[in-house]
C-alpha positions as CSV (number, residue, x, y, z in Angstrom):
1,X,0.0,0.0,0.0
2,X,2.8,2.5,0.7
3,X,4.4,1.5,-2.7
4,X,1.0,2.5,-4.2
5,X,0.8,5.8,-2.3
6,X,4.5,6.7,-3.2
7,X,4.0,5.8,-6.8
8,X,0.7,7.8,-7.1
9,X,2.5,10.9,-4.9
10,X,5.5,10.8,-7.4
11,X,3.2,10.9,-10.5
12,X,0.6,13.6,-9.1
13,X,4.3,15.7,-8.6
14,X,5.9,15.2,-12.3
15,X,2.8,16.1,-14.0
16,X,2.9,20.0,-13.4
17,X,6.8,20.1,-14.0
18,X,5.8,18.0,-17.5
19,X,3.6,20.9,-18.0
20,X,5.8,23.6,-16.7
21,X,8.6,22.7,-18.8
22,X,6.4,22.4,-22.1
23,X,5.2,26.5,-21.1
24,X,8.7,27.2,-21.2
25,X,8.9,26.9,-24.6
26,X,5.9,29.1,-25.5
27,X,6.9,31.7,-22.8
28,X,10.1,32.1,-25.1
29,X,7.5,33.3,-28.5
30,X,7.2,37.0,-29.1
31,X,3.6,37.7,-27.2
32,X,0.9,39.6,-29.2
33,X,-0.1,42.6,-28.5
34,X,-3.4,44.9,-28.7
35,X,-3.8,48.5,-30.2
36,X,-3.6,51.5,-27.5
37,X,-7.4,51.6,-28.0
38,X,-8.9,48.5,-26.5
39,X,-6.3,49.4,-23.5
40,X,-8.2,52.4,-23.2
41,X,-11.4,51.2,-23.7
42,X,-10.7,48.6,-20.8
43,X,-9.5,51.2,-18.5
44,X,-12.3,53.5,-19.0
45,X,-14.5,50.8,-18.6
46,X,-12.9,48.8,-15.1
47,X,-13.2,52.9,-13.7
48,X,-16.7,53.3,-14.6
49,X,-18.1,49.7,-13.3
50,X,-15.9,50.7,-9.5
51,X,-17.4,54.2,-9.7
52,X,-20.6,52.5,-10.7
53,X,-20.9,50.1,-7.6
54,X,-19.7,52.8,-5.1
55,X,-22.7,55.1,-6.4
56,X,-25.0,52.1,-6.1
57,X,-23.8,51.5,-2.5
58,X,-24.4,55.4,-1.5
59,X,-28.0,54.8,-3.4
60,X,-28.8,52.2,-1.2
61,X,-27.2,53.5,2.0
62,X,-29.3,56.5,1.2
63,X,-32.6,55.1,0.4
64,X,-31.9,53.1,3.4
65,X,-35.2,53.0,6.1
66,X,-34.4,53.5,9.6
67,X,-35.4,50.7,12.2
């Protein structure tokens, strides 16, 4: 049973390092990249949905009825 546990230990422990040594490769290719725009776009947008929640929590905190 130990032999079992040791085998299946050892296994479940070389698979990510399999898999880690096959990203190496990749990591080494140019990455792409994405116009100015959409990092803009993106920007503007991730602002607008925190500004967006904090304005809903003052809405709520607002409209709140007292107990």
């Amino acid at each position: 049973m130990s032999k079992l546990i040791s085998v299946v230990t050892l296994f479940l422990l070389s698979s990510p390092l399999l898999a880690a040594t096959n990203e190496m490769d990749a990591a080494t290719a140019p990455s792409e990249t994405v116009d100015m725009i959409w990092v803009i776009i993106f920007g503007v947008g991730f602002v607008a949905m925190i500004v967006g929640f904090f304005i809903y929590l003052w809405w709520n905190e607002r409209n709140k009825k007292p107990e």
